[in-house]
Backbone bond lengths (Angstrom), bond angles and torsions (degrees), N, CA, C in turn:
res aa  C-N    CA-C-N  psi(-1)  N-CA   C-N-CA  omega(-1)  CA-C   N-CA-C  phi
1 X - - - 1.443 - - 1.520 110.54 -
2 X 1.252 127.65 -38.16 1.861 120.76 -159.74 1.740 74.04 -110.30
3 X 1.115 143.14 -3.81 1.750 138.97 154.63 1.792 106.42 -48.96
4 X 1.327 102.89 -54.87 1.553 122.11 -165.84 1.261 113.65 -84.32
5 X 1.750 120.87 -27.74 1.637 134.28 -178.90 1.880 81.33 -76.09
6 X 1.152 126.42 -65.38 1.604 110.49 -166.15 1.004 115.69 -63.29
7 X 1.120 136.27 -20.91 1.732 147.91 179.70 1.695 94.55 -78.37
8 X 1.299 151.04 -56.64 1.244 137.17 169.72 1.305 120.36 -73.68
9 X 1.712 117.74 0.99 1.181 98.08 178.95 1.761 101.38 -110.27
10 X 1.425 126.53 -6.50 0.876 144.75 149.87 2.077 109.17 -36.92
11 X 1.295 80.28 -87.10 1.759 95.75 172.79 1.820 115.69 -42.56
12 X 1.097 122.01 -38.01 0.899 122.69 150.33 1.847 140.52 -51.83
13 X 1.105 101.24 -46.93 1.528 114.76 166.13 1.727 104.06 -59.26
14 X 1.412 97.77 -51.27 1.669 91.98 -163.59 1.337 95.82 -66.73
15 X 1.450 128.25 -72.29 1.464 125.47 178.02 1.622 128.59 -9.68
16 X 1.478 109.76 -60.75 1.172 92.60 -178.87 1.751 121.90 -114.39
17 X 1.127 100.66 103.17 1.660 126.65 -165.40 1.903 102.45 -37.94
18 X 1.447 121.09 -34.31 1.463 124.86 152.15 1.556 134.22 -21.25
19 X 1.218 98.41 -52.55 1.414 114.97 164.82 1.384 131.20 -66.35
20 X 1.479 117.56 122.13 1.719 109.97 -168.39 1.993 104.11 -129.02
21 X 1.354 92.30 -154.46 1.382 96.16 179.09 1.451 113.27 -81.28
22 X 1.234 137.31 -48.91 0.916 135.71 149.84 1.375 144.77 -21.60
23 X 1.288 116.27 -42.53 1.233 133.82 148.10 2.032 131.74 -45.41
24 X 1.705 88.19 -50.69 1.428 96.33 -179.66 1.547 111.51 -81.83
25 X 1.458 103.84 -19.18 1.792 120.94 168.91 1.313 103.10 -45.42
26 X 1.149 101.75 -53.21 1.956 91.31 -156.23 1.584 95.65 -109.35
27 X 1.336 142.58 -6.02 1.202 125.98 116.34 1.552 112.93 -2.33
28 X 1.028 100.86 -92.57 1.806 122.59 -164.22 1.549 98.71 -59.52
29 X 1.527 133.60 -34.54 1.298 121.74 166.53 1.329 128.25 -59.42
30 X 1.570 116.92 -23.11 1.146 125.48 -168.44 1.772 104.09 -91.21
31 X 1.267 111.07 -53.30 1.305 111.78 176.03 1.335 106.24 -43.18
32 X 1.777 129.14 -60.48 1.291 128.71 -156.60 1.911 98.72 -75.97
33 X 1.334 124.33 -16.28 1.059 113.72 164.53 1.709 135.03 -68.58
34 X 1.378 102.79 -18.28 1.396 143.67 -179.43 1.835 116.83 -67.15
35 X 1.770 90.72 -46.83 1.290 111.04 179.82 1.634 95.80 -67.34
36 X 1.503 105.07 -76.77 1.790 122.97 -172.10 1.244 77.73 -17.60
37 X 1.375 114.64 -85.12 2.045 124.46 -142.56 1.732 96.56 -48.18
38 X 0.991 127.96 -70.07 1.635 140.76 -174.93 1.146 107.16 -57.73
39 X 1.490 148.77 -18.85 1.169 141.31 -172.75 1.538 121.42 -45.64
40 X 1.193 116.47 -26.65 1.554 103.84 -175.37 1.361 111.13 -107.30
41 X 1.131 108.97 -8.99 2.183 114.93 152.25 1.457 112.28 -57.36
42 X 2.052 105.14 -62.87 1.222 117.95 -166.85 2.061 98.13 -38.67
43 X 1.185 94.64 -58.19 1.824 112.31 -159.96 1.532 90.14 -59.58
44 X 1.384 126.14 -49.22 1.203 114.36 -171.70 1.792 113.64 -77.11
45 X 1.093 139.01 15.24 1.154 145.49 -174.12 1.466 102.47 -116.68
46 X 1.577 120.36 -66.31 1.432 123.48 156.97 1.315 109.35 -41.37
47 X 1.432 163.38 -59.51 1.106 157.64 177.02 1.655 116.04 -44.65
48 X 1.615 123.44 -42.09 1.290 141.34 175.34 1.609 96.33 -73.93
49 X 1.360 131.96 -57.72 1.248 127.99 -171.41 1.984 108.25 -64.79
50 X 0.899 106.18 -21.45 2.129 98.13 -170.83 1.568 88.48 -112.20
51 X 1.316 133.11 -1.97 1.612 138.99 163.34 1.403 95.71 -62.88
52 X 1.579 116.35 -80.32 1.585 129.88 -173.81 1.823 93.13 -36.70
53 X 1.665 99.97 -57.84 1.833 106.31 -158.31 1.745 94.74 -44.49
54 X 1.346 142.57 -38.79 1.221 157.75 -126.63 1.413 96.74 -96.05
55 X 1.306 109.17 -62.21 1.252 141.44 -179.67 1.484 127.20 -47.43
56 X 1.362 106.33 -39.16 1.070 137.34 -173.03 1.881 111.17 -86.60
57 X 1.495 88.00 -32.58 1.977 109.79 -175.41 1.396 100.37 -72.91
58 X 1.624 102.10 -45.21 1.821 105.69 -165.13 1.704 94.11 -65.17
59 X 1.303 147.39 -81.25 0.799 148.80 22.33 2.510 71.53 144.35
60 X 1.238 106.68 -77.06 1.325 114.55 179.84 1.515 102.87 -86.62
61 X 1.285 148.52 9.02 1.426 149.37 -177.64 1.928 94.83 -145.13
């Protein structure tokens, strides 16, 4: 699946000649600004999700 998301998002970049560096720059600024702001959800969601994963290990072993 994220094989096939980079393969269309690939094809996409090349396709439309509009798109530059600049563009995908602050793309990538915005996401990583996204992270900063969300960071202590993100961690607290990942922490609940490999808790269950944990849980689930003890649990079948």
């Amino acid at each position: 699946m994220a094989k096939n998301f980079w393969q269309k998002l690939e094809l996409k970049l090349k396709g439309n000649p509009g798109i530059g560096t600049i563009e995908v720059i602050l793309i990538l600024v915005v996401l990583i600004a996204l992270v900063l702001v969300f960071k202590s959800q993100i961690m607290g969601l990942v922490d609940t999700i490999f808790g269950h994963i944990n849980s689930s290990i003890e649990e079948v072993y």
